[in-house]
N, C-alpha and C positions, 0 to 999 in steps of 0.2 A: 850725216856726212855731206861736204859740201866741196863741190871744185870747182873755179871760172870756167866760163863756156865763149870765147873767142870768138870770133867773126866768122873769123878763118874755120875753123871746129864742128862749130854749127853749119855749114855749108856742107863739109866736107860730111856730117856723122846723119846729116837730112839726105843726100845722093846716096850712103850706106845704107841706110832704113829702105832709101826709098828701092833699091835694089833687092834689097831681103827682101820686102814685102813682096814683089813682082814674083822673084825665086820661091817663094812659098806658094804663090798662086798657084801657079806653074808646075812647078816640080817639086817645091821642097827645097830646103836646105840654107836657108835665109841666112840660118847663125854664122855659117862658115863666111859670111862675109861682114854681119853687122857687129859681130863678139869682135873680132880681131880688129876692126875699128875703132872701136874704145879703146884697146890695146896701144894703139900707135899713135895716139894721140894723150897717151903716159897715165890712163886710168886703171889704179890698181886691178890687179886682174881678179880676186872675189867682185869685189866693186861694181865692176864691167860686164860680168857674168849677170850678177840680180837687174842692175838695170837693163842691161839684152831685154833676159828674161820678163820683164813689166812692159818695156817700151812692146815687146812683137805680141803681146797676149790680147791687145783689141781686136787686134787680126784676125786671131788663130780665136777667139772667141766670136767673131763677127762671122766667121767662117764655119762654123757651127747651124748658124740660123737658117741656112741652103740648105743643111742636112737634115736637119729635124724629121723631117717628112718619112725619110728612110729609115729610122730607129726602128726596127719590126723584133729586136730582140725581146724575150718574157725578161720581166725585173729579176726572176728565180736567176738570169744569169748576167744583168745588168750591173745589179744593185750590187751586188760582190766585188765586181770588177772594179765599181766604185769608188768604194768604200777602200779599197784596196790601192786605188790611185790616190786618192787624197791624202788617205794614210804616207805611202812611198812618197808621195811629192812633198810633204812637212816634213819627214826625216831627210830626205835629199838635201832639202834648201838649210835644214837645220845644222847638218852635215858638212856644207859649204860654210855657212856662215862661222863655224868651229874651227877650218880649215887656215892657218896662218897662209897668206899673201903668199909667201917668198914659196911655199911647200905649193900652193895651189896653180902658181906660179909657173913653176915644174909641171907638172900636170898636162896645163894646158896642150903640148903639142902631140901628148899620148891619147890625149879627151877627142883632140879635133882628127887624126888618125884615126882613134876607134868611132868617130862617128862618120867619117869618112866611109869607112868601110862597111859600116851597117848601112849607109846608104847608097853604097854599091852592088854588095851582097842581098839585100834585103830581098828582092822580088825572088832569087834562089833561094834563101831560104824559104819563103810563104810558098813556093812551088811545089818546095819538099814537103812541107808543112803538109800543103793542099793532097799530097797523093798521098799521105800518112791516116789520112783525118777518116775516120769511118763513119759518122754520126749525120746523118742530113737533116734533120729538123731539132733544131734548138730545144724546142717541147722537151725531147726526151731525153733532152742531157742529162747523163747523172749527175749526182752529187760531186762524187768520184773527181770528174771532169772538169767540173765547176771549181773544184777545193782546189786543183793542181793549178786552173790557169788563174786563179787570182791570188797563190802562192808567187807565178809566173809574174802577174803583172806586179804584185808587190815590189819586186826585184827591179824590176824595169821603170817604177814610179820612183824607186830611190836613186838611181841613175839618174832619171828625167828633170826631180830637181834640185839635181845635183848640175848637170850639168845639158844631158836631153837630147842634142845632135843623133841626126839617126836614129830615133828611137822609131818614129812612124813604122818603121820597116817592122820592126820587130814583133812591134803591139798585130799587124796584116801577118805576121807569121803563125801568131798564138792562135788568133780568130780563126783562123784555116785550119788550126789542131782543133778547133770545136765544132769545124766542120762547115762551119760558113761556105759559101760561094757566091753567093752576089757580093762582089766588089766594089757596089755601089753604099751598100748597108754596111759592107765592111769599113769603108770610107768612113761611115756615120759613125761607129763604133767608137775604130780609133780616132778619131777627130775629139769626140765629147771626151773620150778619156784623157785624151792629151790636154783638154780644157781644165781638165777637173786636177790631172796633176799641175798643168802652171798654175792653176788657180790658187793652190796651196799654197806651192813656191813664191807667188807675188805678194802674198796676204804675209805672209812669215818674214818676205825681205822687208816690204813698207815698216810693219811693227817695227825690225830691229831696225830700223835706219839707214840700210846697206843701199839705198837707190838714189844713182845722183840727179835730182828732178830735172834741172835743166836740159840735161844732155838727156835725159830720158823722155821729155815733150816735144823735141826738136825729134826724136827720132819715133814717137808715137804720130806724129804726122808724118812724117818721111814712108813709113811703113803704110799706112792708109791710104794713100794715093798709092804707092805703087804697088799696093795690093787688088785696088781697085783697076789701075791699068792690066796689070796683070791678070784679074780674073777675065777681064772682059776681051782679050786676044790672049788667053789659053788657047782655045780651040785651034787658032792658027799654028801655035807653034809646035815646032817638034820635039815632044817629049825626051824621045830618046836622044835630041843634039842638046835638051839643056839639063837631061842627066850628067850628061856630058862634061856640061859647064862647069856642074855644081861638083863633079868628083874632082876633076881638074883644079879649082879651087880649092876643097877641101885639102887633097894631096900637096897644094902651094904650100897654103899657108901651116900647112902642118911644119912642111920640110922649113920654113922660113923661121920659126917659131922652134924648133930644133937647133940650128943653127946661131938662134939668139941668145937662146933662155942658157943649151947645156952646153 
């Protein structure tokens, strides 16, 4: 698939990226600004979704290499989890890419809604999660425990790429039903999982030809810088104001997208 990439466009979809990037350092939430980008500049909306999805995955992979350090999970409950994401993220994207335009189309303001709101809810959920969770050391997870959350992340990887918004939350809710508590390792977790279902998702759009390169190079640099601005005054800012940001927007451009599509 192929569509011109404007002057005007590339400006406009480089300050998008370069914003998601920043938003993802930061907080999270990148998509609710860089997807509906594509959107408005008349990119079919499957389309717009795989390229997202390809253009933000250097990031969110480069953003992995900080965490490595923290991985202290045993493989007994890694490798499941895995195997389990990668799985979910090929059926997601497979799923997407099956999905006609005009139906996915639809979609879109219900998708960015529900991701909306798992990225508002998300820390009460994993709260609840966390005073549920009886298990303190990973070692002795059962089986049991093991079977159920990579049944869990299954679910959650076919979502992810399918579509993904708000997922982070969820994946920090599960880790908490297995009893985790460093929220730092938890971070490693979900991070690599999240790697491991876009990774699917990217590999599966490239093959099928779903990704428009130009708009998706203009926007793989847009996102690098301002991922990189971003990581680097994190520490400055205030989380809770750019939760803020990111629901405020999510809840926009949902309602804008409602308003459009039905």
């Amino acid at each position: 698939m192929r569509m011109d990439l404007h002057f005007g466009q590339a400006i406009f979809l480089l300050i998008a990226a370069g914003i998601a990037g920043a938003l993802n350092a930061v907080a999270g939430g990148g998509s609710f600004i860089s997807f509906p980008a594509l959107l408005f500049i008349r990119i079919p909306a499957v389309a717009a979704n795989a390229t997202n999805t390809v253009a933000l995955w250097p990031g969110l992979a480069a953003s992995t290499l900080a965490y490595l350090k923290r991985l202290n999970a045993p493989l007994r409950v890694l490798v499941p989890l895995l195997v389990t994401s990668i799985a979910g993220g090929w059926a997601g994207a497979l799923l997407l890419l099956k999905t006609p335009q005009h139906t996915f189309l639809r979609l879109v303001p219900w998708l960015l809604l529900g991701g909306t709101l798992l990225f508002a809810f998300g820390n009460s959920i994993r709260s609840f999660a966390g005073k549920t969770a009886v298990v303190d050391d990973l070692r002795k997870i059962s089986w049991q425990a093991i079977v159920v959350s990579s049944v869990a992340e299954l679910l959650l990887s076919v979502y992810g790429g399918y579509f993904g918004a708000g997922i982070g939350f969820v994946t920090l809710a599960m880790l908490s039903m297995l009893g985790m508590r460093d929220i730092h390792a938890m971070g490693a977790i979900r991070t690599l999982l999240a790697v491991a279902i876009n990774a699917a998702a990217v590999i599966t759009f490239i093959v099928a030809g779903a990704v428009l390169w130009p708009q998706c190079a203009v926007m793989v640099a847009g996102s690098l810088v301002g991922g990189w601005f971003g990581a680097r005054y994190a520490q400055k800012a205030e989380p809770g104001k750019m939760r803020a940001v990111v629901i405020g927007v999510g809840l926009l451009m949902s309602a804008y997208f409602f308003v459009t599509v039905h």
